[in-house]
N, C-alpha and C positions, 0 to 999 in steps of 0.2 A: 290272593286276597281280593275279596270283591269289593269293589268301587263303594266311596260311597251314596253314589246314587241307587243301586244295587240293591244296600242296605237298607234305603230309605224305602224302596219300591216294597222289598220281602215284608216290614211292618207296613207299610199301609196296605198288601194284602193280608194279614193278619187281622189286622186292627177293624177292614171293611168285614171281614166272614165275621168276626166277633160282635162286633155291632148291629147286623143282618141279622144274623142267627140269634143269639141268645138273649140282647134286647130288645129288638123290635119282632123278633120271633117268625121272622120271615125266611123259613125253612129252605122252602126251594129257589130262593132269589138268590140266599149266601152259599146254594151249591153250585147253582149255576154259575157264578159271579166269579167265587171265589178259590172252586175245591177242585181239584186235579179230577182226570177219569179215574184213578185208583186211589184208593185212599186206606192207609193203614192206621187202625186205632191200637190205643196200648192200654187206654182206660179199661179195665176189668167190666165195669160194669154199661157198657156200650158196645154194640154187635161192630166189626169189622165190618168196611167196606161203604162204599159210598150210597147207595138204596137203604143197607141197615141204618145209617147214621141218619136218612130220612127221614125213614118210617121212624126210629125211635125216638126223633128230635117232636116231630109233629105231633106223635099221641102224647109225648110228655110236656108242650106247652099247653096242650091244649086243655089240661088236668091244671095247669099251671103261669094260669094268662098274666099274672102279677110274678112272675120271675122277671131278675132282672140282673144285668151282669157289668157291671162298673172299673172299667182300666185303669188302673193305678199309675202302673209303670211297664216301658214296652222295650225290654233289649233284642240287639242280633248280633250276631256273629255269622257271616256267615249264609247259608242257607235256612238256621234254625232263626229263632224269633220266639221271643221268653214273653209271656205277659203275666203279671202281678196285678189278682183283680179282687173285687169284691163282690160274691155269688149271693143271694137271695132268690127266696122264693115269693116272699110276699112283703108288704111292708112292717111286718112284727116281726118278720125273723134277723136274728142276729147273723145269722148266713155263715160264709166260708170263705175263709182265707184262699187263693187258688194260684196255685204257678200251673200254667200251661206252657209246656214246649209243643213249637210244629215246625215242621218241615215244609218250605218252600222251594216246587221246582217249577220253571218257566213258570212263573209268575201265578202258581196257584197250592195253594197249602192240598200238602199229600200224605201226610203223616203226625200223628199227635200223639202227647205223651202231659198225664196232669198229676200235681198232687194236691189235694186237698183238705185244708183241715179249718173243722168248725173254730165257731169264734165262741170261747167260753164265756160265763155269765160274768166272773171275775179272772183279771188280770192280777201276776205277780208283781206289777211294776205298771208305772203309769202313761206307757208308751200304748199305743196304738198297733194293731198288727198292720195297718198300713203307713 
């Protein structure tokens, strides 16, 4: 079982690549920073491998300068590291629920896995998806 100091290190590299990358949109900073030399995606709709995750991150903010990616909640277990966030693209959109699972080795996220689901106009119940 890893320490937890360990634990603590594996989310705040999560936490740095996610803040880099999908809020402040600074593409090659959070791969330099943050991503392993190999990098396995699970997302469907994102090219495998660490240059694909470039090239497709950079021409998609750049369509998309008001996206914006807000952390709810940040679990680990482990080597994996869960975050619970809130996805937008712009300030009208209602955006997306998002659990993102990654894999942290020596200290640099190497693998990712998300699910995402939009936030409807109405709610069953008066809770919040976050």
């Amino acid at each position: 079982m890893p320490s937890s100091a360990a634990v603590e290190a594996n989310k705040a590299v999560v936490v740095g690549f996610l803040k880099t990358v999908f809020d402040e949109h600074k593409v090659d900073e959070g791969i330099d920073r943050f991503m392993g030399p190999a990098y396995t995606q699970h997302n469907p709709g994102v090219p495998d491998g660490r240059e694909a995750f470039r090239a497709f991150f950079k021409e998609f903010f750049s369509s998309r300068p008001q996206a914006r990616f807000s952390i709810k909640r940040v679990f680990c277990e482990g080597d994996h590291v869960t975050v619970h966030a809130h996805w937008t693209e712009n300030p009208h959109d209602r955006g997306s629920a998002v659990m993102d699972i990654f894999r942290v080795e020596n200290g640099r996220v190497v693998e990712h896995w998300d699910v995402i689901q939009a936030i409807p106009e109405q709610i069953a119940h008066p809770n919040t998806m976050f």
